[in-house]
RODO-500783 format. One record per residue (C-alpha): residue number from 0; z, x, y; residue in three letters. Coordinates in steps of 0.25 Angstrom, whole numbers, padded with zeros to 4 digits, always signed. Layout:
BEGIN
(NUM,(Z,X,Y),"Ala"),
...
END
This chain:
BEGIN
(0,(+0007,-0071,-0052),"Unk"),
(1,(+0007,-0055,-0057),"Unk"),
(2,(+0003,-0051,-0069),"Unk"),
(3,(+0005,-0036,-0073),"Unk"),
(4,(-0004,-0029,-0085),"Unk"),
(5,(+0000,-0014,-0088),"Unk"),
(6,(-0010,-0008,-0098),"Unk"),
(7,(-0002,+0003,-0103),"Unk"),
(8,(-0009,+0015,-0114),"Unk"),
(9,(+0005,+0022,-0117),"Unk"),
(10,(+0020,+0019,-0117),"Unk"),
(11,(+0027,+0022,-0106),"Unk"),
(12,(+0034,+0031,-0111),"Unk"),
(13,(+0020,+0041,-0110),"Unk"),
(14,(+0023,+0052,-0102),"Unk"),
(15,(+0010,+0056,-0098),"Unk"),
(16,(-0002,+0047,-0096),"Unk"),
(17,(-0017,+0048,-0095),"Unk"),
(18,(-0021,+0040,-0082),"Unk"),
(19,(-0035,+0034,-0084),"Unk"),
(20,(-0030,+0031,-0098),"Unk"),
(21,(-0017,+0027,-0102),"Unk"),
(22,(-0010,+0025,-0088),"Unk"),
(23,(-0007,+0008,-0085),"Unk"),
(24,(-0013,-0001,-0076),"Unk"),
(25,(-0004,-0009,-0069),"Unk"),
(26,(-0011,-0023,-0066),"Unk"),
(27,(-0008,-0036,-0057),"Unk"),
(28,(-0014,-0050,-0055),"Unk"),
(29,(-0010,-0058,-0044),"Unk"),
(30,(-0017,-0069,-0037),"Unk"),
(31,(-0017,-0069,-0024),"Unk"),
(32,(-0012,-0080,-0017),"Unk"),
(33,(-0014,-0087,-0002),"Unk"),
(34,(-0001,-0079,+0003),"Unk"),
(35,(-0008,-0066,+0000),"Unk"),
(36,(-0019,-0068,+0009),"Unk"),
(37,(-0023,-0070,+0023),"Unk"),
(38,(-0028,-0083,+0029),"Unk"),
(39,(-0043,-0081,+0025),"Unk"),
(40,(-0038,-0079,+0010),"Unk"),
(41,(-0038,-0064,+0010),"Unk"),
(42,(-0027,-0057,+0002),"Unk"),
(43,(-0019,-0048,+0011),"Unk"),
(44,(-0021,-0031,+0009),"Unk"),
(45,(-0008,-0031,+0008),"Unk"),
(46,(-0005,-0041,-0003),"Unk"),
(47,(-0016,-0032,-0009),"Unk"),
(48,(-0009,-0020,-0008),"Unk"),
(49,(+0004,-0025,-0010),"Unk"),
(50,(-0002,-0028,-0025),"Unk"),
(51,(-0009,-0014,-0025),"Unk"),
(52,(+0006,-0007,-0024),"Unk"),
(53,(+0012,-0018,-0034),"Unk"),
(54,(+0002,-0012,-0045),"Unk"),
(55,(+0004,+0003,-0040),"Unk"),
(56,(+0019,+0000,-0040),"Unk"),
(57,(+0020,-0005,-0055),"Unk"),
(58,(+0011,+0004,-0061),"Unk"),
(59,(+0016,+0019,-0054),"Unk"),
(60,(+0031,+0014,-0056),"Unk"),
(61,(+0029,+0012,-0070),"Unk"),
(62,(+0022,+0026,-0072),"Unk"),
(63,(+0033,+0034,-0065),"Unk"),
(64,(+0044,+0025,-0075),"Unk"),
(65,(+0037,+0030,-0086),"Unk"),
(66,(+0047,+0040,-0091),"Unk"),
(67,(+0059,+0042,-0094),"Unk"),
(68,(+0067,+0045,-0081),"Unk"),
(69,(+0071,+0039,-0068),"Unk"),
(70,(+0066,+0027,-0063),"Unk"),
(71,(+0058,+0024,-0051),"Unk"),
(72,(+0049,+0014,-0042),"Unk"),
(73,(+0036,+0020,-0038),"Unk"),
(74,(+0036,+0018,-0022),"Unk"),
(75,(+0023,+0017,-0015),"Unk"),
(76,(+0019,+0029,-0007),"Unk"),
(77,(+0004,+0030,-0003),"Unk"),
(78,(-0007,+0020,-0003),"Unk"),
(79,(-0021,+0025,-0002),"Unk"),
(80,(-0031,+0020,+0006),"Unk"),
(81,(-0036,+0005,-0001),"Unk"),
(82,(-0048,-0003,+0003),"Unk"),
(83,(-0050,-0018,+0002),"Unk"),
(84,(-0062,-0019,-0005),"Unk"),
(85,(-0064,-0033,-0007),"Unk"),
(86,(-0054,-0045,-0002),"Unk"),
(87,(-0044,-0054,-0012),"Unk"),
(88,(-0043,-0068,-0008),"Unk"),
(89,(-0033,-0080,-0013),"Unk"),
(90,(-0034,-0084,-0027),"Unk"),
(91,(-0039,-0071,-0032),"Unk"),
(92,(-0031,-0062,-0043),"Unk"),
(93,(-0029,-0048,-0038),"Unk"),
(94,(-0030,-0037,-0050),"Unk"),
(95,(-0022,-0025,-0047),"Unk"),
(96,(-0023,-0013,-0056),"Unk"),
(97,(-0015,-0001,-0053),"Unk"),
(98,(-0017,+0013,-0058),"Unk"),
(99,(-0009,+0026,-0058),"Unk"),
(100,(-0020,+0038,-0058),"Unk"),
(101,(-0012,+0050,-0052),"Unk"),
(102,(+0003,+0055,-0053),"Unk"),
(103,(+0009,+0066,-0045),"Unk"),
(104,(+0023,+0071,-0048),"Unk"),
(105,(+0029,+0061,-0038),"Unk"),
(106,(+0019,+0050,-0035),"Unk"),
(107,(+0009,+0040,-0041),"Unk"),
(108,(-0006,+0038,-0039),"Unk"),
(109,(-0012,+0022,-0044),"Unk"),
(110,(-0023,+0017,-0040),"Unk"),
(111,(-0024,+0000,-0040),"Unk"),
(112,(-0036,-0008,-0041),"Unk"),
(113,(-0034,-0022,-0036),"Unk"),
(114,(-0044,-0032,-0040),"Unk"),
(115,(-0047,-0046,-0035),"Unk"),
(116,(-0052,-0059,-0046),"Unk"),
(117,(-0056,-0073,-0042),"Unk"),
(118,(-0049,-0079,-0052),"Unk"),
(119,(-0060,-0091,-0052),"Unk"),
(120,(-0073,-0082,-0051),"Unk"),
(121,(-0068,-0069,-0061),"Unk"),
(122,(-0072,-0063,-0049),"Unk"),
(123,(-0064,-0048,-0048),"Unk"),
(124,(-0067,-0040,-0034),"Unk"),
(125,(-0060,-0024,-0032),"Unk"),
(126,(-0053,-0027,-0020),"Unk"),
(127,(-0043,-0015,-0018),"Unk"),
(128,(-0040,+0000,-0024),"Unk"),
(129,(-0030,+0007,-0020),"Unk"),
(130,(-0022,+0022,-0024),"Unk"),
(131,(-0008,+0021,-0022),"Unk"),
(132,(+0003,+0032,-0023),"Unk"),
(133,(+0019,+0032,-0027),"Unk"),
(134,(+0031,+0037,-0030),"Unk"),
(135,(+0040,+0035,-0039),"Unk"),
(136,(+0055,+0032,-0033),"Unk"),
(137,(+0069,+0033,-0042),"Unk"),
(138,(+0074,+0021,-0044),"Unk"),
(139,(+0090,+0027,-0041),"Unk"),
(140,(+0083,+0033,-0029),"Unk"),
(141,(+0071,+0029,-0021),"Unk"),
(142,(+0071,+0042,-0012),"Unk"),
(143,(+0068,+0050,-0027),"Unk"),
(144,(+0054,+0053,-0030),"Unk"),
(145,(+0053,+0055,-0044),"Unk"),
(146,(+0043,+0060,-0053),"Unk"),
(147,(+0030,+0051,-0057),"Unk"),
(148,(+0028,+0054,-0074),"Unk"),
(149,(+0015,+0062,-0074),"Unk"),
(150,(+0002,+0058,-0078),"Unk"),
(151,(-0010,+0065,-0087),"Unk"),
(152,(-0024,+0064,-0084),"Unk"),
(153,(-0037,+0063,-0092),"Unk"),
(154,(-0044,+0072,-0083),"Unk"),
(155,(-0039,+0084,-0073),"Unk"),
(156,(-0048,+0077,-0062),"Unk"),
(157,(-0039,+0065,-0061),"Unk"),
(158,(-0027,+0073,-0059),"Unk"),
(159,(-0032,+0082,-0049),"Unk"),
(160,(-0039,+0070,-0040),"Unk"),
(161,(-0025,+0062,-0041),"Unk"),
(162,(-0018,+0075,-0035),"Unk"),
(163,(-0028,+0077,-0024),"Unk"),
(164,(-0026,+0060,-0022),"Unk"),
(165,(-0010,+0063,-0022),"Unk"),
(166,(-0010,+0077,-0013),"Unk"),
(167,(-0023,+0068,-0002),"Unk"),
(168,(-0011,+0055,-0002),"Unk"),
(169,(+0000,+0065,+0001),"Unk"),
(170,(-0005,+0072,+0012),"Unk"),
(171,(-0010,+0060,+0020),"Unk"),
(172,(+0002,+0053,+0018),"Unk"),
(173,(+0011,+0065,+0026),"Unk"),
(174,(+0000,+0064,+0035),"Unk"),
(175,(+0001,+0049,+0036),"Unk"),
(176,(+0017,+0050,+0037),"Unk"),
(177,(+0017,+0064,+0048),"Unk"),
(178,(+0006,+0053,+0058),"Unk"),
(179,(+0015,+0039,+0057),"Unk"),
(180,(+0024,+0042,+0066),"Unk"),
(181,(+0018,+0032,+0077),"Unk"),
(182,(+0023,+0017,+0077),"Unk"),
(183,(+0017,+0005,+0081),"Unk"),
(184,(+0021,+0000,+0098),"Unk"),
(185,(+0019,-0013,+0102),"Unk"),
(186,(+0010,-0015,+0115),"Unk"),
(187,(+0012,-0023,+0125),"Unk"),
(188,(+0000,-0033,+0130),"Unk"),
(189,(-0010,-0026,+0121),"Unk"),
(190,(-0024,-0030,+0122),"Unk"),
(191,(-0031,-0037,+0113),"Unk"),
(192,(-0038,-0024,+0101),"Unk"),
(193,(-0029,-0015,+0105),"Unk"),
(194,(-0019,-0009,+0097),"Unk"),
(195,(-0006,-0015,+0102),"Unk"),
(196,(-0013,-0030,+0101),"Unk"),
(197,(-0015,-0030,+0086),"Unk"),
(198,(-0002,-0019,+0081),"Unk"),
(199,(+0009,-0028,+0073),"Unk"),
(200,(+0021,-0025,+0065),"Unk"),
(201,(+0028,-0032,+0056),"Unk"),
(202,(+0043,-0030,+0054),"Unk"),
(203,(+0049,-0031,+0039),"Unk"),
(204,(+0064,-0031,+0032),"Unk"),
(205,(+0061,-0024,+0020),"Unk"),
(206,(+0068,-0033,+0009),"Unk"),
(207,(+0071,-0034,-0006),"Unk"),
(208,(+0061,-0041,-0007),"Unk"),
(209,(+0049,-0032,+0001),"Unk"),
(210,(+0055,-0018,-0010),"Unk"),
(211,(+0050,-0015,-0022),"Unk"),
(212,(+0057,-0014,-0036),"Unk"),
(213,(+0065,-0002,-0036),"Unk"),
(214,(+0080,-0010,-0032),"Unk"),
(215,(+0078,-0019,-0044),"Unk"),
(216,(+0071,-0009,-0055),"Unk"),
(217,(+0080,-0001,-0063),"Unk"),
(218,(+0077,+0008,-0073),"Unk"),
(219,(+0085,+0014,-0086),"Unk"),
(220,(+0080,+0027,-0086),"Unk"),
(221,(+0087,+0030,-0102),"Unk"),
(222,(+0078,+0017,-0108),"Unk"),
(223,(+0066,+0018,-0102),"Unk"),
(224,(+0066,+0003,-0097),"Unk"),
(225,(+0066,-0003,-0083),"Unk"),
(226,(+0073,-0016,-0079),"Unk"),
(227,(+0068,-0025,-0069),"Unk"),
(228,(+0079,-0032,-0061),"Unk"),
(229,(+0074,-0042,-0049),"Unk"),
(230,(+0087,-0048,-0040),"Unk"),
(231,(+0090,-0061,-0038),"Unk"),
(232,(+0093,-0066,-0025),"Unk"),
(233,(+0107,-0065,-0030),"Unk"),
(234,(+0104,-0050,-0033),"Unk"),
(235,(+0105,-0037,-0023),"Unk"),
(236,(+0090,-0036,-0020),"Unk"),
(237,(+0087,-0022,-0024),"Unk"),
(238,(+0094,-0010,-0019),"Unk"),
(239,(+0095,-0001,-0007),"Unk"),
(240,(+0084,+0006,-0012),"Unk"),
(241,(+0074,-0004,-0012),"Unk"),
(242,(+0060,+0000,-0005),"Unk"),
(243,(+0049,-0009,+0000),"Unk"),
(244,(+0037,-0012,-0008),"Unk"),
(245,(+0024,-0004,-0004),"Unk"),
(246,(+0018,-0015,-0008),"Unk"),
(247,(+0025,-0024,+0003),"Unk"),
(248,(+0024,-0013,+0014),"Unk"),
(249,(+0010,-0014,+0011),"Unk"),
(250,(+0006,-0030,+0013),"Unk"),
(251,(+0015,-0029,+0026),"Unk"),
(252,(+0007,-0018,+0032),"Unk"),
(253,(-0006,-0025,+0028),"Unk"),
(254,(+0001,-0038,+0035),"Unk"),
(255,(+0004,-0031,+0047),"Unk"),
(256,(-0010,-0025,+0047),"Unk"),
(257,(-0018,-0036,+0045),"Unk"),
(258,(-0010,-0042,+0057),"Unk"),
(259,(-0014,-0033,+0066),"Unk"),
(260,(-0029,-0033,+0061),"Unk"),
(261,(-0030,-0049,+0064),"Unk"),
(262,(-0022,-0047,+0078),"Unk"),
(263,(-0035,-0037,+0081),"Unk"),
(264,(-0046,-0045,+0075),"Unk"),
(265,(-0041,-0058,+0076),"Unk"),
(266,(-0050,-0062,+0063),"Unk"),
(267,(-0046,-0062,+0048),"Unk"),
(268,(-0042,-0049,+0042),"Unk"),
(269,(-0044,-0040,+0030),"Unk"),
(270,(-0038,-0029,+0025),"Unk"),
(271,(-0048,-0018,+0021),"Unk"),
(272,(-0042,-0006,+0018),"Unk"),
(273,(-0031,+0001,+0018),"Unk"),
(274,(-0028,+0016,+0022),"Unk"),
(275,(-0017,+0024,+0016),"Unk"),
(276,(-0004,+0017,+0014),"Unk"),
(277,(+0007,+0027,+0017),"Unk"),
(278,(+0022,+0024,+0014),"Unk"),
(279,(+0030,+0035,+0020),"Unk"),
(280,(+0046,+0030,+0017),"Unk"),
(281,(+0052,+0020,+0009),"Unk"),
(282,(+0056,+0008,+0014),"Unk"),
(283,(+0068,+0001,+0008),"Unk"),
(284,(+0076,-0012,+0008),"Unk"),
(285,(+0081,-0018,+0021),"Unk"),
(286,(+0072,-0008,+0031),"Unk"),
(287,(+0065,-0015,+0041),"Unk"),
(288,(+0049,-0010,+0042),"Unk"),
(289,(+0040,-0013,+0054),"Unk"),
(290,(+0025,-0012,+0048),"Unk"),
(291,(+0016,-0010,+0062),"Unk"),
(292,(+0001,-0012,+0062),"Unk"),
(293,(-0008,-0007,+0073),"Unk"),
(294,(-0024,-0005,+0074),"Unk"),
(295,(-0029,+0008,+0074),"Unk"),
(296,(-0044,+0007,+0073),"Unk"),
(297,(-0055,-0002,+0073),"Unk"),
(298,(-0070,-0001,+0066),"Unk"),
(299,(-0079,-0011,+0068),"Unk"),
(300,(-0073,-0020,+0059),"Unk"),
(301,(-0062,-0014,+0053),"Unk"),
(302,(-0047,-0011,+0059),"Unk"),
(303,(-0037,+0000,+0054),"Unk"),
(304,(-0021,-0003,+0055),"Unk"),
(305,(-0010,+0006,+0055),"Unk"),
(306,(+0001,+0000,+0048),"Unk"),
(307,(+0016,+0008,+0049),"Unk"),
(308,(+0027,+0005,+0043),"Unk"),
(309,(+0041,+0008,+0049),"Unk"),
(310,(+0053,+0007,+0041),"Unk"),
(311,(+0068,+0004,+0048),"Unk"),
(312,(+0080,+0005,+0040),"Unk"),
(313,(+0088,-0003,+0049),"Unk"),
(314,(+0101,-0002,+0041),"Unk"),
(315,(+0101,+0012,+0040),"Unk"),
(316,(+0104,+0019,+0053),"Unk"),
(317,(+0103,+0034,+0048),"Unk"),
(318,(+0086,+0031,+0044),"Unk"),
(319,(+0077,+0028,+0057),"Unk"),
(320,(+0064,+0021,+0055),"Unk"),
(321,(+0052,+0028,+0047),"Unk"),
(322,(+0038,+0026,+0045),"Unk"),
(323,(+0037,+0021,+0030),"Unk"),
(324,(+0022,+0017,+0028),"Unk"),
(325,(+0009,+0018,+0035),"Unk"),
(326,(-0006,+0013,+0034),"Unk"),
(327,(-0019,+0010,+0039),"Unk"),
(328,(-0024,-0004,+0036),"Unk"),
(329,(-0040,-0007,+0038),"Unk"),
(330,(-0043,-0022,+0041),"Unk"),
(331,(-0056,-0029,+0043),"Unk"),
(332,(-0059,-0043,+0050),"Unk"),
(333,(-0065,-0054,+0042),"Unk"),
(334,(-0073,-0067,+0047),"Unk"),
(335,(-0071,-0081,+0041),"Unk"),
(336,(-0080,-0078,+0031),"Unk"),
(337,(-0074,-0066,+0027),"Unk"),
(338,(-0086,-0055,+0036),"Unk"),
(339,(-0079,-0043,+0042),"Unk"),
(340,(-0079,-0046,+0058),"Unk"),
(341,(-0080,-0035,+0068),"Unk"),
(342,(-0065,-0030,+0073),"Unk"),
(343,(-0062,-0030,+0087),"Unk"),
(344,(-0061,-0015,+0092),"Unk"),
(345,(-0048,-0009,+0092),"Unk"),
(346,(-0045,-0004,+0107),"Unk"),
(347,(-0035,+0008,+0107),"Unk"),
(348,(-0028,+0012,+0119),"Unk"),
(349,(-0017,+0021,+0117),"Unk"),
(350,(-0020,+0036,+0113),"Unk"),
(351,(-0012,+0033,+0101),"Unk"),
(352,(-0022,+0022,+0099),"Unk"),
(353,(-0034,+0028,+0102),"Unk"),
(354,(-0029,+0040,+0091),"Unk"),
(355,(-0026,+0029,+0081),"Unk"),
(356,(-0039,+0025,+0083),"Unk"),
(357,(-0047,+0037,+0080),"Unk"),
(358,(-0040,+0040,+0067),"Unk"),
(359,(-0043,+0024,+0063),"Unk"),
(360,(-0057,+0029,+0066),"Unk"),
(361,(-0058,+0041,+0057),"Unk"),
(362,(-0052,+0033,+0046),"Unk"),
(363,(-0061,+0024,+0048),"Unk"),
(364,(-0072,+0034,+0049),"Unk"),
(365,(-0067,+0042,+0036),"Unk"),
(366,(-0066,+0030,+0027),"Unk"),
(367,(-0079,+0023,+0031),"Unk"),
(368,(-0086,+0037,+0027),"Unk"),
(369,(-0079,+0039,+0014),"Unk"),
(370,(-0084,+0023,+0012),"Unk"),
(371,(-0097,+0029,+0013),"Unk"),
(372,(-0095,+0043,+0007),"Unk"),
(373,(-0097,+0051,+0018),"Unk"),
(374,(-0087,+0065,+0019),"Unk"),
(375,(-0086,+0065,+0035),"Unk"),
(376,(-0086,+0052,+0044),"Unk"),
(377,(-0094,+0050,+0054),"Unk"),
(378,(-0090,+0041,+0068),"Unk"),
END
């Protein structure tokens, strides 16, 4: 059950737009359903943000097709850090909002709001915001960047915060891609909160069915209109060029996550933030992805998990295998009645470990002060 509202203030054919204004609002409704939570009746994070990327996806690729010229499919490239402010539960309609509020000359900044209602109550909580970034990808060639249609603000302030948003998310993601070049090793008879005893990966064939649009849109560049073609099983599925949906990498990462969060604690399991998610390389159609999850550090009752994905293009021989995206995951343990419980402490061995475990602190530390508006954290 999807509904999709567009308030739109001009044609499309508009080439500039005022974005507190005139710009649309992509919208969906779903109800969530016993399949999209966990066994206490908590809807998974990464149903959540797999809606989160649907809204983002919709509304960026339709901005960057809003003139004349090549087609293209707006890929995922940056989440920015999102917290679970509140849970959703079975039964409940989730309202997601998605906004576009900044444009550089190759990317796309929206901001989504996901809202929760109790469809029996009237009841609406904020559960989730979240600021993501992407690029538009030619449709005749996903390796093409193309340009994004430019934007006009109603004030010089919004434009120069969005460009100090776009140049902070670029540097940290090179940073975030320069420090990933570690993978995840199993241990041998690890001991119960150690790194090694709670670690999981998850290996995935990426099918037609995990990509996004781009094999099946195709665009007319001379009248303006775009045609949607979804195969049969009769059908070829797509092209070559098919990539996996952010949105999809996403709910596994948060799958393999919350695995190694319950292995820890042994209790029921919540996701409660998010750090940034960075997606350093397309993945397309037939590669195989290992998504590894391993605990990096521990509060009192919270756990940070590093998620890697690694992509293997097992039918290509000339391309080895590459880190494509990477995360932190921040998960809380709940009792029956839904109280955060204490975690067991996470028990570092290695020197590796015990680094991991450091930075995991001054995470920890940095957000907790900005929670509480302090500049510098202190331990």
């Amino acid at each position: 059950m999807l509904t999709l509202l567009l308030r739109r203030g001009l044609s499309l054919k508009v080439l500039r737009r005022r974005v507190d204004e005139v710009f649309p609002r992509e919208k969906t409704q779903p109800i969530m359903r016993p399949d999209d939570a966990n066994v206490a009746g908590n809807v998974h994070g990464g149903t959540i943000l797999k809606m989160i990327e649907e809204a983002g996806v919709i509304i960026s690729t339709r901005h960057c097709n809003s003139q004349n010229g090549e087609r293209c499919v707006a890929v995922l490239a940056r989440v920015e850090r999102t917290d679970f402010l509140s849970p959703m539960c079975i039964g409940e309609v989730a309202h997601v909002s998605a906004e576009i509020t900044y444009t550089s000359k190759h990317s796309v900044e929206v901001q989504v709001h996901v809202m929760s209602e109790n469809i029996l109550t009237g009841t609406k909580k904020l559960t989730n915001k979240a600021t993501l970034w992407y690029v538009p990808l030619s449709l005749k060639n996903v390796d093409k960047v193309l340009e994004v249609p430019p934007v006009v603000y109603s004030r010089q302030e919004q434009e120069e915060e969005g460009r100090r948003r776009y140049e902070a998310q670029k540097l940290e993601r090179m940073e975030t891609k320069w420090r990933n070049g570690d993978i995840v090793q199993p241990g041998l008879n690890p001991e119960p909160n150690t790194v090694s005893y709670s670690q999981s990966s998850l290996i995935h064939l990426v099918g037609p069915s995990d990509c996004t649009l781009h094999g099946f849109v195709h665009g007319d560049s001379s009248s303006n209109n775009t045609g949607l073609e979804v195969p049969s099983w009769g059908n070829t599925a797509g092209t070559q060029e098919d990539l996996l949906d952010a949105g999809v990498t996403m709910k596994l990462m948060d799958e393999v996550a919350g695995i190694v969060a319950a292995r820890h604690c042994k209790t029921n399991i919540v996701t409660a933030s998010v750090d940034a998610i960075n997606f350093h390389d397309k993945i397309r159609k037939g590669y195989v992805i290992t998504i590894s999850g391993r605990m990096t550090f521990t509060s009192n009752k919270s756990m940070e998990i590093e998620v890697l994905v690694d992509a293997d293009p097992v039918v290509d021989n000339t391309q080895p295998r590459y880190r494509a995206a990477s995360a932190f995951f921040t998960y809380v343990s709940l009792s029956q009645e839904g109280r955060s419980l204490p975690v067991p402490q996470l028990v570092p061995e290695t020197e590796d470990e015990k680094k991991r475990f450091e930075e995991g602190k001054g995470r920890y530390l940095q957000m907790k002060a900005k929670r509480q508006g302090q500049v510098d954290p202190q331990p």
